[in-house]
Each structure stands twice: as structure tokens, then as C-alpha cells.
C-alpha atoms as an extended CHARMM CRD file, in Angstrom:
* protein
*
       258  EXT
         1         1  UNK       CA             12.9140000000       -9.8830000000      -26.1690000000  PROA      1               0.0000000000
         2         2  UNK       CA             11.2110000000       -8.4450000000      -29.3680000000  PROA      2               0.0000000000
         3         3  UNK       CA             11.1520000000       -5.4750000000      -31.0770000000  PROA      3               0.0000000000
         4         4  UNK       CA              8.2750000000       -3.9980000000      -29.3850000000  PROA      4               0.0000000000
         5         5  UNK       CA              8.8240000000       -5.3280000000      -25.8330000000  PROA      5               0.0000000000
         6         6  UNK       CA             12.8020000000       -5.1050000000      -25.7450000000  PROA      6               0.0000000000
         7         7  UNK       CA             12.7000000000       -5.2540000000      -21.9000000000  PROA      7               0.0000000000
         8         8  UNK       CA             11.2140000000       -8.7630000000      -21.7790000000  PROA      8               0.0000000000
         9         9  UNK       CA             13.9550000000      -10.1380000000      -20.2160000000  PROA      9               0.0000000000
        10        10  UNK       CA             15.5070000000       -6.9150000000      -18.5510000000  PROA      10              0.0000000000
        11        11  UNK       CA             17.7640000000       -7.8080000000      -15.3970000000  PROA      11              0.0000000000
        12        12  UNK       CA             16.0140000000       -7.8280000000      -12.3810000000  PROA      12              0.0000000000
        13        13  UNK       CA             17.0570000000       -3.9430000000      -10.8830000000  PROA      13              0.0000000000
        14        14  UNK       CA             17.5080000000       -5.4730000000       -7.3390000000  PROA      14              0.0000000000
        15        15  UNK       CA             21.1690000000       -4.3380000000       -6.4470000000  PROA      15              0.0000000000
        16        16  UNK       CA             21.1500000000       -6.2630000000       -2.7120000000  PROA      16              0.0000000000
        17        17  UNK       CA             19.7950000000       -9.9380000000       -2.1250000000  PROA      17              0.0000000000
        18        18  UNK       CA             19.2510000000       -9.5840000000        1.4560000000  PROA      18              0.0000000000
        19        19  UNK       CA             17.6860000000      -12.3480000000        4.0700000000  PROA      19              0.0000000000
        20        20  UNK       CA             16.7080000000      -12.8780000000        7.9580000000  PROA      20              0.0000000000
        21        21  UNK       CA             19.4870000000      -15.6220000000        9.4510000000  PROA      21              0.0000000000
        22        22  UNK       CA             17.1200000000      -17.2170000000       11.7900000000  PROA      22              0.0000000000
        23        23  UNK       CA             20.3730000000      -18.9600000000       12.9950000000  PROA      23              0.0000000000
        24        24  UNK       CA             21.8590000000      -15.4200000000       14.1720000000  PROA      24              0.0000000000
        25        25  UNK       CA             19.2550000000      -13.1510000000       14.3230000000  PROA      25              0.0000000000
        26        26  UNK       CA             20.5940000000      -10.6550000000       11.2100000000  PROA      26              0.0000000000
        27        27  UNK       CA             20.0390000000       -9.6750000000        8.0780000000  PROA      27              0.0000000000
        28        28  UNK       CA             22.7720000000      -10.9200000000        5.4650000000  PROA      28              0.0000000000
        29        29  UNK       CA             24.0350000000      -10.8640000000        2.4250000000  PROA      29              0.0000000000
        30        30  UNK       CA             26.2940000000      -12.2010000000        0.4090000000  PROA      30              0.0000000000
        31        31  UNK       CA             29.2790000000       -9.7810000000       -0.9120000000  PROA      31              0.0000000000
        32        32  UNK       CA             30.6980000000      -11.2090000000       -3.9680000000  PROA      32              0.0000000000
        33        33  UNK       CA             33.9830000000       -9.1170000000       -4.0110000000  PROA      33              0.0000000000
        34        34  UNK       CA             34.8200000000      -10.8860000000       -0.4490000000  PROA      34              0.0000000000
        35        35  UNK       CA             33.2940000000      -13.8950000000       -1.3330000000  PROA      35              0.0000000000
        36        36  UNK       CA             31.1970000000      -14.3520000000        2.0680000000  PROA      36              0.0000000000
        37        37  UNK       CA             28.3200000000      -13.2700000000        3.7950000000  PROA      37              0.0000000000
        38        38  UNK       CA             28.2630000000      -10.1100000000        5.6850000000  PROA      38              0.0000000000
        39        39  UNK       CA             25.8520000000       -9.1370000000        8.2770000000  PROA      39              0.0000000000
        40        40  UNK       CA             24.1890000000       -5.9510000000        7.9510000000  PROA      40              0.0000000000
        41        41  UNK       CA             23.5510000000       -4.2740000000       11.7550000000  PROA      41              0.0000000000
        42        42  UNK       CA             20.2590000000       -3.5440000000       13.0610000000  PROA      42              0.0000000000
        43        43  UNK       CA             18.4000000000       -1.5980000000       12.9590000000  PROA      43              0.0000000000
        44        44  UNK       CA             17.8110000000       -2.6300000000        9.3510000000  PROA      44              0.0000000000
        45        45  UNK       CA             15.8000000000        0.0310000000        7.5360000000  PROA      45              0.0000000000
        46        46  UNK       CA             13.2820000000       -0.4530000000        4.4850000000  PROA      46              0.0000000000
        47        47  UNK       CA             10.7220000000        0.7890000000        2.0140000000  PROA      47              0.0000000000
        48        48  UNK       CA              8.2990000000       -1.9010000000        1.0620000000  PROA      48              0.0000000000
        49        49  UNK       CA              7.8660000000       -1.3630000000       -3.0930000000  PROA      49              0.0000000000
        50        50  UNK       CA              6.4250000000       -4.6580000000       -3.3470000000  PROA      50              0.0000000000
        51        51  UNK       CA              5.8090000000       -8.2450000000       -2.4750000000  PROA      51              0.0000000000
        52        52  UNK       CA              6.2650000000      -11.5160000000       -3.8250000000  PROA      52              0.0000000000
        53        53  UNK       CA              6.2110000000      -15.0890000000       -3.1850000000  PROA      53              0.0000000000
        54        54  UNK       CA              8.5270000000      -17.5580000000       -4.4470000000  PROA      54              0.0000000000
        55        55  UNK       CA             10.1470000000      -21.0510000000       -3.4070000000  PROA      55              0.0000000000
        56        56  UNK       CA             13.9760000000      -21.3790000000       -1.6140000000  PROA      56              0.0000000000
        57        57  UNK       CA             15.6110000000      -24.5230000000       -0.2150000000  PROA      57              0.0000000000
        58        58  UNK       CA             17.9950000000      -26.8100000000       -0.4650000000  PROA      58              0.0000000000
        59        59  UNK       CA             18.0320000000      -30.7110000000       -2.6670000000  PROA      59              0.0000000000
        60        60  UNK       CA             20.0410000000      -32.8880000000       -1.0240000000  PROA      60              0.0000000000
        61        61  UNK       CA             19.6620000000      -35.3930000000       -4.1050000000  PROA      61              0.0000000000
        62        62  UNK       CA             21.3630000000      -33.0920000000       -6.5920000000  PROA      62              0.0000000000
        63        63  UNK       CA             23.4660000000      -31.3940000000       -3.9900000000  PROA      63              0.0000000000
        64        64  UNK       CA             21.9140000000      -27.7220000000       -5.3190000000  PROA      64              0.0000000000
        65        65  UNK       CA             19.8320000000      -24.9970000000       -4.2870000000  PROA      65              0.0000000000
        66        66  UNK       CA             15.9400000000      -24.9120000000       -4.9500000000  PROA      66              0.0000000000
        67        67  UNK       CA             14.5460000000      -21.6400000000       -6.6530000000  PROA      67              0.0000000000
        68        68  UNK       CA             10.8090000000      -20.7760000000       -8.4450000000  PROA      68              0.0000000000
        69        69  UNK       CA              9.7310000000      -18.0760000000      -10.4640000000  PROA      69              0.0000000000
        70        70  UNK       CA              7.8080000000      -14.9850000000       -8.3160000000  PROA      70              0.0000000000
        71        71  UNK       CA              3.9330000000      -14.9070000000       -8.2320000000  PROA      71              0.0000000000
        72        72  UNK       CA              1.5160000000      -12.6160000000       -6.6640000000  PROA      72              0.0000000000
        73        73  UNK       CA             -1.4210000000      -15.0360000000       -5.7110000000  PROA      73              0.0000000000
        74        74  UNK       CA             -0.5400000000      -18.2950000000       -4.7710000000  PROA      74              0.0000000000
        75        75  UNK       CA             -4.3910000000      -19.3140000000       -5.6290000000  PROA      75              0.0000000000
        76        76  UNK       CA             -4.2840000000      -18.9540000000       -8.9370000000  PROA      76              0.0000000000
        77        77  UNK       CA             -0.5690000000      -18.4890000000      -10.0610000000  PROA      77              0.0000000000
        78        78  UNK       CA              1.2530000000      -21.2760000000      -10.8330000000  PROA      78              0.0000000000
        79        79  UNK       CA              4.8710000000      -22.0490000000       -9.2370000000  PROA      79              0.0000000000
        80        80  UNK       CA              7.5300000000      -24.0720000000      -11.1850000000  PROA      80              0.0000000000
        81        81  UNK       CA              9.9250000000      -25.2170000000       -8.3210000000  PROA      81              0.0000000000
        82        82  UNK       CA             13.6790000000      -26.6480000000       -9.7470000000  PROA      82              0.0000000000
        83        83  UNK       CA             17.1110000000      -27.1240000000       -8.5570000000  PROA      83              0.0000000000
        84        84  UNK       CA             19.8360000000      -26.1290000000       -9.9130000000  PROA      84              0.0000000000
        85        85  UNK       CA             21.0550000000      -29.6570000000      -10.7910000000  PROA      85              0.0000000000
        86        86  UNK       CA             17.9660000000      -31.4760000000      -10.0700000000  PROA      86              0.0000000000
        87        87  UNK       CA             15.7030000000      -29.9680000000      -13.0880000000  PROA      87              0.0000000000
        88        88  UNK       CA             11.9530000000      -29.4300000000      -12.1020000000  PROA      88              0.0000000000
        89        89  UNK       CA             10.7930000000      -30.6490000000       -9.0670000000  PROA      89              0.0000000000
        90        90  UNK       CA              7.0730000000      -29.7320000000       -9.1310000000  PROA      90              0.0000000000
        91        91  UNK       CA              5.2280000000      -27.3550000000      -11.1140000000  PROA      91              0.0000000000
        92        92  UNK       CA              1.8440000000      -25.9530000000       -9.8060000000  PROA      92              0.0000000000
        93        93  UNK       CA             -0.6490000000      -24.1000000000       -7.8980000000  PROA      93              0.0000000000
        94        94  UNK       CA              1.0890000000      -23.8170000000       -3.9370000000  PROA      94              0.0000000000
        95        95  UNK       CA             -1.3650000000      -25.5620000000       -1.9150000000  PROA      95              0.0000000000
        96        96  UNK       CA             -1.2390000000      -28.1800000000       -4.5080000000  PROA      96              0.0000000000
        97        97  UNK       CA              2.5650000000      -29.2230000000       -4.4090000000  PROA      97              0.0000000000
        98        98  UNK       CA              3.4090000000      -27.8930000000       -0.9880000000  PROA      98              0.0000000000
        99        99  UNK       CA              3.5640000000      -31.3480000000        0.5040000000  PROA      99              0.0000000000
       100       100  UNK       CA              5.7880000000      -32.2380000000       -2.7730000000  PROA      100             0.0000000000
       101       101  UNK       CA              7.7260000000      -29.0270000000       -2.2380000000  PROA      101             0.0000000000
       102       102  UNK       CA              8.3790000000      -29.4500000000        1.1620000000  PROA      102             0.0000000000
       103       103  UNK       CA              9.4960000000      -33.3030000000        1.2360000000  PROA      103             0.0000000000
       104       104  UNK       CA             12.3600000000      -32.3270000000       -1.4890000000  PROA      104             0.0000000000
       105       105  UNK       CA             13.8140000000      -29.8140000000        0.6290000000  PROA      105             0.0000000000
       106       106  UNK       CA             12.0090000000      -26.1150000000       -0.4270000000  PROA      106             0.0000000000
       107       107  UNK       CA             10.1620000000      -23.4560000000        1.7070000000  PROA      107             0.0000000000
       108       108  UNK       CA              7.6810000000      -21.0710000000        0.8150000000  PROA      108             0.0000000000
       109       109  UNK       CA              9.3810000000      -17.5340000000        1.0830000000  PROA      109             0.0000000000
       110       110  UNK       CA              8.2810000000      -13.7650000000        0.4610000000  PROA      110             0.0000000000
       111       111  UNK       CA             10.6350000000      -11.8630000000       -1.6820000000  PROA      111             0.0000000000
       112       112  UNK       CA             10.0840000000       -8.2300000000       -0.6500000000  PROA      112             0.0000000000
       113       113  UNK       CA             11.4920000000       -5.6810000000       -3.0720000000  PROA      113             0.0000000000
       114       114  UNK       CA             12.5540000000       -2.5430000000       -0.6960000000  PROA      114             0.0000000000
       115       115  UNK       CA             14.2030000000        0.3680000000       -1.4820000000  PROA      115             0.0000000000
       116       116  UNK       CA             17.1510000000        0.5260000000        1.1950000000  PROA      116             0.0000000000
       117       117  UNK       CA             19.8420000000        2.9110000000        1.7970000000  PROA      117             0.0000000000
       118       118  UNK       CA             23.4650000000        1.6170000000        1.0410000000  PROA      118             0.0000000000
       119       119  UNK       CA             26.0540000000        3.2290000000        2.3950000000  PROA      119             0.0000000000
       120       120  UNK       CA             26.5530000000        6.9090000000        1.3100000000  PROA      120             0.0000000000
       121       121  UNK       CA             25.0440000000        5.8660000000       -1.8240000000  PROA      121             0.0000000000
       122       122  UNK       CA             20.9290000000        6.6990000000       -1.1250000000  PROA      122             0.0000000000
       123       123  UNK       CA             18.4700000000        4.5000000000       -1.6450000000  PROA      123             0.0000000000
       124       124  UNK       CA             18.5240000000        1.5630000000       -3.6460000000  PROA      124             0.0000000000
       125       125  UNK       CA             16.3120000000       -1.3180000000       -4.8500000000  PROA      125             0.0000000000
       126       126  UNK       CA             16.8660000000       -4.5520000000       -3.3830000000  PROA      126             0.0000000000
       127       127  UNK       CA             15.3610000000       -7.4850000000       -1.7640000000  PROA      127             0.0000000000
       128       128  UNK       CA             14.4710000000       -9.0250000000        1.7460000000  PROA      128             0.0000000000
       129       129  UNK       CA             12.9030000000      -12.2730000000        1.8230000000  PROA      129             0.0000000000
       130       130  UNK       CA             11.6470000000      -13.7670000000        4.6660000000  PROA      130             0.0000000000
       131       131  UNK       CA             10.6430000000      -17.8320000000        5.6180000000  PROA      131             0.0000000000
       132       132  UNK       CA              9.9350000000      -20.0870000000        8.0220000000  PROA      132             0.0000000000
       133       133  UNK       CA              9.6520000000      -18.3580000000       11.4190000000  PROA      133             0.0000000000
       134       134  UNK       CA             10.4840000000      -15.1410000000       10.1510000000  PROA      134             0.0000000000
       135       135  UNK       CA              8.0160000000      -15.4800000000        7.5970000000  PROA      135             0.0000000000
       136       136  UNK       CA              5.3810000000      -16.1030000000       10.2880000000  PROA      136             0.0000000000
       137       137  UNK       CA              6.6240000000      -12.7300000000       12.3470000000  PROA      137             0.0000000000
       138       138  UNK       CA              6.4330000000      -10.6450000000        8.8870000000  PROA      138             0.0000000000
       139       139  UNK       CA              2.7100000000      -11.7830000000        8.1990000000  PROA      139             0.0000000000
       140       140  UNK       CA              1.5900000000      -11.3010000000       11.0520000000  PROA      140             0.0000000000
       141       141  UNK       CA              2.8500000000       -7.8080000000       11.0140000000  PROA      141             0.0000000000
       142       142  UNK       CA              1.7300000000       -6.7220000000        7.8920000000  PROA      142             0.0000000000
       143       143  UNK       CA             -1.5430000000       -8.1940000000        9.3380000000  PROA      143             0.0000000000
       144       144  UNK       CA             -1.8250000000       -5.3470000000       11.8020000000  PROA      144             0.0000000000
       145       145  UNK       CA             -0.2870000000       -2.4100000000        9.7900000000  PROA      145             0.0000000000
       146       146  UNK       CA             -1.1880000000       -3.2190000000        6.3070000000  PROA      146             0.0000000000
       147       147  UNK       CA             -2.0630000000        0.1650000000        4.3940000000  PROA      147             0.0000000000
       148       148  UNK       CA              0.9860000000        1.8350000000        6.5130000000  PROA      148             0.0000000000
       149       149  UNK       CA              3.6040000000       -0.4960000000        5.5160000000  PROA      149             0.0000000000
       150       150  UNK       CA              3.3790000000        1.8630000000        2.2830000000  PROA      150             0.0000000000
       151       151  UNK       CA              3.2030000000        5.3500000000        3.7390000000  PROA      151             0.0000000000
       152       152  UNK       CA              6.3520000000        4.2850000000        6.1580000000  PROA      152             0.0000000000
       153       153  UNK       CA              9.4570000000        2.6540000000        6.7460000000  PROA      153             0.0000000000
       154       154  UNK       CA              9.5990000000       -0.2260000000        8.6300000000  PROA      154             0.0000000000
       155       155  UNK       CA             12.5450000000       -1.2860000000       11.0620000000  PROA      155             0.0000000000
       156       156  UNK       CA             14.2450000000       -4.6570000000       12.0770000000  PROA      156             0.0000000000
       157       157  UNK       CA             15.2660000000       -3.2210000000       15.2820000000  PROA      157             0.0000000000
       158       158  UNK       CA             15.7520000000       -6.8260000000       16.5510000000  PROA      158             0.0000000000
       159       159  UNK       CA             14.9020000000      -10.2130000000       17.3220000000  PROA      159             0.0000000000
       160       160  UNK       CA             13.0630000000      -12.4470000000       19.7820000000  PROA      160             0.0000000000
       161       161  UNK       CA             14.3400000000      -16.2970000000       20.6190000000  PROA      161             0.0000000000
       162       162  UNK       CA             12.4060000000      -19.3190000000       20.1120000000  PROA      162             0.0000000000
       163       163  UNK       CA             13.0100000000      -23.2730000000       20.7140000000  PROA      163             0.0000000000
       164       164  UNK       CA             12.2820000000      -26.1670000000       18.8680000000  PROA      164             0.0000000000
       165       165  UNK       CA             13.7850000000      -29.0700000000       20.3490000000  PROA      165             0.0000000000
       166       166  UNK       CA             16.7150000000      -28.2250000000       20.6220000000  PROA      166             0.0000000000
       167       167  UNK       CA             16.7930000000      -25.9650000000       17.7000000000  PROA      167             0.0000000000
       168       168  UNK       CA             16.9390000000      -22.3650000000       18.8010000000  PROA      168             0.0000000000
       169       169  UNK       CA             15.8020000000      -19.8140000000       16.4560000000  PROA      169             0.0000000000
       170       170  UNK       CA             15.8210000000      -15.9410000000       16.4190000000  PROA      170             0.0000000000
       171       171  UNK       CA             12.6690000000      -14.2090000000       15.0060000000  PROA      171             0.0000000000
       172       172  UNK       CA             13.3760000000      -10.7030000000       13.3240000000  PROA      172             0.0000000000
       173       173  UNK       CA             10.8230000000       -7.6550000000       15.4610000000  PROA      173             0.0000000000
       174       174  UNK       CA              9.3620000000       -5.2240000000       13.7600000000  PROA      174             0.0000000000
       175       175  UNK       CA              8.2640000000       -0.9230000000       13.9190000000  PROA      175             0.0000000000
       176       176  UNK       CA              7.2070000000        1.4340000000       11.8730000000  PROA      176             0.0000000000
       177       177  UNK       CA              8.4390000000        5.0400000000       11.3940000000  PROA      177             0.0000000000
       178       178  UNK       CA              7.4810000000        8.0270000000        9.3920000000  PROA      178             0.0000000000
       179       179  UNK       CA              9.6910000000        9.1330000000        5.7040000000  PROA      179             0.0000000000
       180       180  UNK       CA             10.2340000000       12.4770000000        4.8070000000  PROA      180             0.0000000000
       181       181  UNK       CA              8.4130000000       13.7420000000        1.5470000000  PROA      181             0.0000000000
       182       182  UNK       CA             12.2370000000       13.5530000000       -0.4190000000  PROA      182             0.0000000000
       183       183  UNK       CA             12.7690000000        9.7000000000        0.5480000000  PROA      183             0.0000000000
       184       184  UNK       CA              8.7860000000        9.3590000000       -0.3440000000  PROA      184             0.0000000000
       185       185  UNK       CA              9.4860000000       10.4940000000       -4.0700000000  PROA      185             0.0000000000
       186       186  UNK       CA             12.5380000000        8.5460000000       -4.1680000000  PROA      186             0.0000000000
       187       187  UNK       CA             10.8690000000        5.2730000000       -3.3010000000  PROA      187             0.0000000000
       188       188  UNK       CA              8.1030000000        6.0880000000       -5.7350000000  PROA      188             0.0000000000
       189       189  UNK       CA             11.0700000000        6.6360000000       -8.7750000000  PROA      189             0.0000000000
       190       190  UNK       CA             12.5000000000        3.2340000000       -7.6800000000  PROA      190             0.0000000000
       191       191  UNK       CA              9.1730000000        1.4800000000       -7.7160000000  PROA      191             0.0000000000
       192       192  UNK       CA              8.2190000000        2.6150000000      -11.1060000000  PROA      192             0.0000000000
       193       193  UNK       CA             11.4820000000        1.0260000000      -11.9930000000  PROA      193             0.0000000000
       194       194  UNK       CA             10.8110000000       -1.9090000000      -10.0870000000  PROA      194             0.0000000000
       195       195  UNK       CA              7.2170000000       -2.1210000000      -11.8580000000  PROA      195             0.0000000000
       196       196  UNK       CA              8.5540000000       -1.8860000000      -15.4280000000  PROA      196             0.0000000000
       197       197  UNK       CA             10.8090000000       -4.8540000000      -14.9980000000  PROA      197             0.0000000000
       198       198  UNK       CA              8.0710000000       -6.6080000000      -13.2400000000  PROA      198             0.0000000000
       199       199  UNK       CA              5.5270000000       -6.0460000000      -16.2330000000  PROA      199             0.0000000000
       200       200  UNK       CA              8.1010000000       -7.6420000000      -18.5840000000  PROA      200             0.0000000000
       201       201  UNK       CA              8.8800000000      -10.4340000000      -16.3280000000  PROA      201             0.0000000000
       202       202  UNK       CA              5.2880000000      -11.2820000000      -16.0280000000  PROA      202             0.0000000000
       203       203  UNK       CA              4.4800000000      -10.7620000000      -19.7060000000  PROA      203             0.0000000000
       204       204  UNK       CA              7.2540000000      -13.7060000000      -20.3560000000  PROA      204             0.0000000000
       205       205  UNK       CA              5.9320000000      -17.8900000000      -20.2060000000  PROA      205             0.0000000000
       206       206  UNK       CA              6.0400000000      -18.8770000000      -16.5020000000  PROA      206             0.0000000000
       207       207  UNK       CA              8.6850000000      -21.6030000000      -17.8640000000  PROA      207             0.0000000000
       208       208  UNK       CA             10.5050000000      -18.9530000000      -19.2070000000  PROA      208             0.0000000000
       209       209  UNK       CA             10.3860000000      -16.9940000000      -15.6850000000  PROA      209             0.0000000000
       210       210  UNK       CA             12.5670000000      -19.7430000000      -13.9470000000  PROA      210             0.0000000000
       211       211  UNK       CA             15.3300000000      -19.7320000000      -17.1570000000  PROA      211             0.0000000000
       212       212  UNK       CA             17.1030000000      -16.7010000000      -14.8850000000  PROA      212             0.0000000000
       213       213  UNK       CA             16.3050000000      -17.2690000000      -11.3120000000  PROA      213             0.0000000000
       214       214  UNK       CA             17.1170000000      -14.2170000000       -8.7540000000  PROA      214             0.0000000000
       215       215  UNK       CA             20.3050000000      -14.7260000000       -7.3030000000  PROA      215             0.0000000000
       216       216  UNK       CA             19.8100000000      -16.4660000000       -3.7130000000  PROA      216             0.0000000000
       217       217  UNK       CA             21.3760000000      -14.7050000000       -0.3160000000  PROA      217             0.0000000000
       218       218  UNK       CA             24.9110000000      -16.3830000000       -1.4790000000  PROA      218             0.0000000000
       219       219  UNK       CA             24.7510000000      -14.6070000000       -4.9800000000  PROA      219             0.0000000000
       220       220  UNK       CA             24.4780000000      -17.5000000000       -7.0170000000  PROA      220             0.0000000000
       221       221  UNK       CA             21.7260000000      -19.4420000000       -5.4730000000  PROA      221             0.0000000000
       222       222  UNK       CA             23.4220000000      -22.9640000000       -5.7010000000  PROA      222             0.0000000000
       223       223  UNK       CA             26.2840000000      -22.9390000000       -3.7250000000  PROA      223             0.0000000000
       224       224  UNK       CA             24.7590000000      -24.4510000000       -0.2260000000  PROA      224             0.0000000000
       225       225  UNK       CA             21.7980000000      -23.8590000000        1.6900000000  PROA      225             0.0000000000
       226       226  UNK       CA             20.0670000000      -21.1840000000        4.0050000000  PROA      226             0.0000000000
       227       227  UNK       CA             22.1960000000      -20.6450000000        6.6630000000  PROA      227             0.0000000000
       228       228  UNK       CA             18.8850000000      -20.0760000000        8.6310000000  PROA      228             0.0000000000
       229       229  UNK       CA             17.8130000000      -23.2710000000        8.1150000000  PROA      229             0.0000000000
       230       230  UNK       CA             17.2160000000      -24.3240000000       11.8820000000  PROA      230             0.0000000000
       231       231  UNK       CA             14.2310000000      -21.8760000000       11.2490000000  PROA      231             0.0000000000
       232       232  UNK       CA             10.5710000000      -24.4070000000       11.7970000000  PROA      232             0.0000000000
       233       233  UNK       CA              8.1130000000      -24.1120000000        9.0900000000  PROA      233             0.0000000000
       234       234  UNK       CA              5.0980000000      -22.3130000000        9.8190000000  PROA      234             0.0000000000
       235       235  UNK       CA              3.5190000000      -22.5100000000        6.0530000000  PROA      235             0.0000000000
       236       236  UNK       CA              0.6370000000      -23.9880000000        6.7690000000  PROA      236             0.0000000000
       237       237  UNK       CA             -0.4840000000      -20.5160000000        8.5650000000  PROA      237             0.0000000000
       238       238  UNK       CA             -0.3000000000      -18.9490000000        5.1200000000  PROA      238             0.0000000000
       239       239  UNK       CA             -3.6890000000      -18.0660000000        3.4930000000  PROA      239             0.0000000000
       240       240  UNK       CA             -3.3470000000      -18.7370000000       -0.2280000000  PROA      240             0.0000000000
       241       241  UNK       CA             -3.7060000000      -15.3970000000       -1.7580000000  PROA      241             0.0000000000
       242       242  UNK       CA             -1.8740000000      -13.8900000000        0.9030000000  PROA      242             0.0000000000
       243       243  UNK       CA             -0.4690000000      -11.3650000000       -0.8080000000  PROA      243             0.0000000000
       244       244  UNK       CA             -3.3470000000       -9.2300000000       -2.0140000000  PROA      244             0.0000000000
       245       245  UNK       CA             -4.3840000000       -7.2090000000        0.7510000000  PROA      245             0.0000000000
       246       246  UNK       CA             -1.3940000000       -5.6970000000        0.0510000000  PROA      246             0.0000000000
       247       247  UNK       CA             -1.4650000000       -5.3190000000       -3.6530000000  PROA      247             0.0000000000
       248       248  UNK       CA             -1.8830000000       -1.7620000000       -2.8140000000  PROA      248             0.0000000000
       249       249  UNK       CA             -0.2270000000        1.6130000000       -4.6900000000  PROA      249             0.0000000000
       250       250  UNK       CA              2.9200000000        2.5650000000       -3.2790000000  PROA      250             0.0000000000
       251       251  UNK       CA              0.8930000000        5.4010000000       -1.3610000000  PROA      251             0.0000000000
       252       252  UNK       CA              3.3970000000        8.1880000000        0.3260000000  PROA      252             0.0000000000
       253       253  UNK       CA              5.8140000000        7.2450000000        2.5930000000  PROA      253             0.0000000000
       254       254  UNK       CA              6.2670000000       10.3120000000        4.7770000000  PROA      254             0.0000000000
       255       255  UNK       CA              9.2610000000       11.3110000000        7.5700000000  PROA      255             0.0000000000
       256       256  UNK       CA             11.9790000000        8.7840000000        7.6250000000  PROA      256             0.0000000000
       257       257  UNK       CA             15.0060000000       10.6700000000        5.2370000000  PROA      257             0.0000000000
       258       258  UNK       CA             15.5390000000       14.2790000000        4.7740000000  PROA      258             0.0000000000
């Protein structure tokens, strides 16, 4: 924080910390006045703003969560990976600590910011972050929609099973469908929100990025792990630099909310 750049560490405007529960096949979050998760019921609704990519998990040696700071291209931008009681475990480009990453316990996730719509409240920014399986499903449909997962809304409407062993896992499906011109300028008010704290946040050391970590899908990030962690890994499908196809303007999203 300065006195020309007074947002540099603004709050991240992300009111909701959702995630896919490969273990149940929902989208959860955790509540803090009831102190638990709570499922949210499909279909799940959402306006992609943006994407991220970041590191979640569990370290068993410390007993605490795992958490990065946010990049856009996992080529170039480096990741700092810690626990909460385990200080830094790697610090790096992805592909270069992803063996390192994975052996201590942390998967490679993609934060979505999203506006959603809570309750009777409109639309709100949050997040939706996706790994593992469900990480696999979500790339490969923003593989085959791309441009439109900024003109629309996209749906979890539900979820298909798989088996591992004797892990079974649920995989979150996908649609698309059309927003109405109100919801469109809505999303675009939230996003230019969402972009103002994101400027700032990048603007800051990437050490420094990691001093405040988003809060994890149990609001505090270090209590105990992913519920969804029966989930397989299926990182070594992702193409470093994933994410820039899809560093794209938040074009119109037209025909979902009057």
C-alpha cells in the first residue's frame, strides 16, 4: 500500500469460495456462521470473469493446508507453493516443481472468478475452482466452447461417475446457456471490480502475493484437506500456458437473467 497505489493489497472481492466435491458430486462451500460445509444444488449457475491457476492440497508433515499465489501462465509465471505450518515448499515455474509439488501433497487447481447469483441477493463475485478430475472435465470444455464461455453462462447440471481402484469419483457436466443484456452489464460491473483488485495484486512481489492466501473451500484454508480428495490427478494433460486462449475480454454475455 502507498500513497499512489492504496489498493495494493485490497481484499480479494470474492464473497463465495466455492469447489467441485469429486467425493459427492456438488459444489460446496464452506458457511462460516454454521461452521460446515453446505452443498449448493445443481444446477449450479455461473459467469466466467476470469481464470486463474494456483496450487491446493494438503501436508501431512505439518498437518496444514497447501496454498500458492494465482498466475495466469504457468510458462513463465512463477508459483511459490507453502503450507500453512510447513513454510515454502517449492517456489517456481509449474512444470518445474510439479513432481516436488505433487510428492508433498498439492494439486494444480483453476481458480475461476464467476459472478453467481446468491440467494435473492443478485449476482455476486466469487470463486469455483476446479482439480484433479474435475479439472480435466473443465479443460476440456472450455476446449470446445472457448470464446462462448464469455458471451454465456455455463451450468453444472450434473455429474458423471468414474473408478479408480476402488476409488469412485464424480466428474461435474457441463452446458451453456444464453444471459440477458441486464445480467450481461452486471457481470461486466463485477469484472471491472474483479480486474482492479487483480491489477494491484499483480503489481505486489510474488512473495508478497502468498502473505494473504485466498481462503480455501473451508474458509480458512488450513483446517483439513479437500474433501474431494479421492479425485485422480490428471495434471500431466495440462498444457503449460493453458490459460491464454482464454485471456479474452469479458465479451457480452447475452439471455440467462432478466
Amino acid at each position: 500500500m502507498s500513497r499512489s497505489n492504496p489498493n495494493s493489497n485490497a481484499l480479494n472481492p470474492a464473497v463465495r469460495w466455492h469447489e467441485w466435491n469429486g467425493e459427492k458430486g456438488t459444489v460446496r462451500y464452506y458457511d462460516k456462521d454454521a461452521k460446515q460445509n453446505m452443498d449448493v444444488p445443481l444446477p449450479f449457475t455461473f459467469l466466467l470473469l476470469d481464470e486463474l491457476a494456483t496450487v491446493k492440497g494438503w501436508h501431512d508433515l505439518s498437518d496444514s493446508g497447501i496454498y500458492a499465489n494465482e498466475v495466469r501462465d504457468t510458462r513463465t509465471d512463477i508459483l511459490v507453493v507453502k503450507a500453512f505450518k510447513g513454510g515454502t515448499l517449492a517456489e517456481g515455474i509449474y512444470k518445474d516443481i510439479k513432481d516436488r509439488v505433487n510428492s508433498v501433497g498439492g494439486q494444480f487447481v483453476a481458480n475461476c472468478y464467476v459472478g453467481f447469483k446468491n440467494g435473492a441477493e443478485g449476482l455476486h463475485i466469487g470463486s469455483l475452482r476446479f482439480k484433479g478430475a474435475a479439472l480435466g472435465a473443465w479443460m476440456e470444455f472450455r476446449k470446445q466452447h472457448r470464446r462462448d464461455l464469455y458471451d454465456k453462462a455455463v451450468d453444472i447440471t450434473g455429474y458423471t461417475e468414474g473408478k479408480k481402484g476402488r476409488i469412485v469419483f464424480r466428474v461435474p457436466t457441463f452446458s451453456l446457456r444464453d444471459v440477458s443484456v441486464k445480467t450481461n452489464d452486471i457481470a461486466r460491473a463485477l469484472d471491472i471490480e474483479l480486474q482492479d483488485f487483480l491489477t494491484a495484486y499483480f503489481s505486489r512481489r510474488t512473495a508478497d502475493q502468498t502473505e494473504t492466501p485466498a481462503p480455501s473451500a473451508d474458509g480458512a484454508g488450513d483446517s483439513y484437506p479437500d474433501s474431494a480428495q479421492g479425485e485422480p490427478l490428471t495434471d500431466d494433460d495440462i498444457p503449460f500456458g493453458w490459460l491464454m486462449p482464454l485471456v479474452l475480454p469479458a465479451l457480452g454475455l447475452m439471455g440467462w437473467m432478466a
